[in-house]
N, C-alpha and C positions, 0 to 999 in steps of 0.2 A: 424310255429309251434305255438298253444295253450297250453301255459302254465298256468293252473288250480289250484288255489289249492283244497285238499279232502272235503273242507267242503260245498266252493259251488261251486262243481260238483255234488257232494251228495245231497246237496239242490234241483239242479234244476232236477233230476233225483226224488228226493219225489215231488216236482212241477207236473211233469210229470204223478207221478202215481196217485195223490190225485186229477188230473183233467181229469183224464179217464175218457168215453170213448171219452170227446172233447178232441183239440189239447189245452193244456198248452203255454202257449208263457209268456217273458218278457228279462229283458235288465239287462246285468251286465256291471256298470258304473265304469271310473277309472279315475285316471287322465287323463288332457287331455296328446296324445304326451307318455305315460307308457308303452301301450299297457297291462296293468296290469287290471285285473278283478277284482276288489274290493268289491261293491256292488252290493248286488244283490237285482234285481228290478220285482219279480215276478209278472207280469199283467193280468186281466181279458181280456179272451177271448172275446169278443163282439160280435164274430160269434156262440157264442158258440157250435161250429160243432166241428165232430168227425174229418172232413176233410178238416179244412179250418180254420185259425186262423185271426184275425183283431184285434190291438189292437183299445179300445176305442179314440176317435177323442183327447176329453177334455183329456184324462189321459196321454195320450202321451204326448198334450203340457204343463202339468204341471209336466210330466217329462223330459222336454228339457230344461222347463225355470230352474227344478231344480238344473238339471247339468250343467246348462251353470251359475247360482250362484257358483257354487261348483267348478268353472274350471275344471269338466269332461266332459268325453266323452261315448258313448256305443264302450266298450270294445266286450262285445259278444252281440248276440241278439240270442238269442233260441226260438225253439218250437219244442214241439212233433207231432208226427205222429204215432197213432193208430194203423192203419193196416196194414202200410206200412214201407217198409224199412227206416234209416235213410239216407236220400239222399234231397235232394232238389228236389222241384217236379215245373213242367215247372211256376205254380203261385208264388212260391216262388222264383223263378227264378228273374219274372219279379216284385215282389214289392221288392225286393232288395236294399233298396236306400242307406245303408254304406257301402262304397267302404273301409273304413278301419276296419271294425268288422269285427271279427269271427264270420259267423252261426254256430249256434250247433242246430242239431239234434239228438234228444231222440227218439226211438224209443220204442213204449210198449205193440207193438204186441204181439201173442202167449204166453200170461198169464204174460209178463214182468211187468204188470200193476203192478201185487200184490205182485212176490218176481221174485227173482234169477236175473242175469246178465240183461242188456239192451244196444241196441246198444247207443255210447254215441260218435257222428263223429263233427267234424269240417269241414270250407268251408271259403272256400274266394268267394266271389261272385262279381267280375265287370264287369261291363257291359257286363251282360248275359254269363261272362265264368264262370264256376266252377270249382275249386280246392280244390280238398281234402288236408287236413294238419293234423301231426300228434299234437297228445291229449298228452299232460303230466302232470300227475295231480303231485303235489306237497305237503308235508306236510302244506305247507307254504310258503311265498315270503321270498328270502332275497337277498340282493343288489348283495351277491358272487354264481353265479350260483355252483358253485361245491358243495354248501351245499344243494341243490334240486335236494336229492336223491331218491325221491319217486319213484315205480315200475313206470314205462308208460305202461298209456293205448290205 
């Protein structure tokens, strides 16, 4: 399970819509070992396609060297998808390379671009299996789960 909190869920779902009609993509960073979504690492597209996300070569390794200062990790790695459902599509599939991230898929199809609900799905992806996992977004982190009593989505 993805546990989220509401503000960058929110975030990366305005990421999603402010980089319509290309796919949005970037990295949310935690400790390392947390599994905690912390930071969030919004990236340029460098495909800049409606159907195909890359992040930039240089940008990524100055976000690896950043988080391996930081003693983190990519907790999630997202991008959206336009036209198409939230699911992983067989490319996504194969550049898959964190066996311990969450993928998130945004989905901002049929006018989600600009308001109302958007599909907002998680994925374990190794080696080339996919598993959906549920979303629970949370007010906030706190050490005692019984106090992360947000709706789930």
């Amino acid at each position: 399970m993805l546990t989220i909190d509401q503000a960058t869920h929110d975030a990366i779902i305005a990421h999603a819509r402010r980089d319509h009609p290309d796919e949005a993509c970037g990295v949310v960073a935690g400790p390392i070992g947390s599994d905690v979504p912390a930071r969030l690492i919004p990236m340029l597209n460098a495909a800049m396609s409606p159907t195909f996300y890359e992040f930039d070569s240089g940008d990524l390794l100055r976000l690896y060297r950043e988080m391996d200062d930081n003693d983190e990790e990519p907790v999630v790695v997202y991008h959206s998808h336009t036209s198409t459902e939230a699911y992983p599509s067989r490319t996504d599939i194969k550049l898959a390379g964190e066996p311990g991230a969450h993928y998130v898929l945004v989905s901002t199809r049929d006018g989600a671009h600009e308001s109302g609900p958007v599909d907002f799905r998680s994925f374990r992806i190794v080696d080339g299996e996919v598993t959906e996992e549920e979303v629970r977004v949370v007010d906030r982190y706190a050490d005692d789960a019984s106090t992360q009593e947000k709706a789930e989505h």
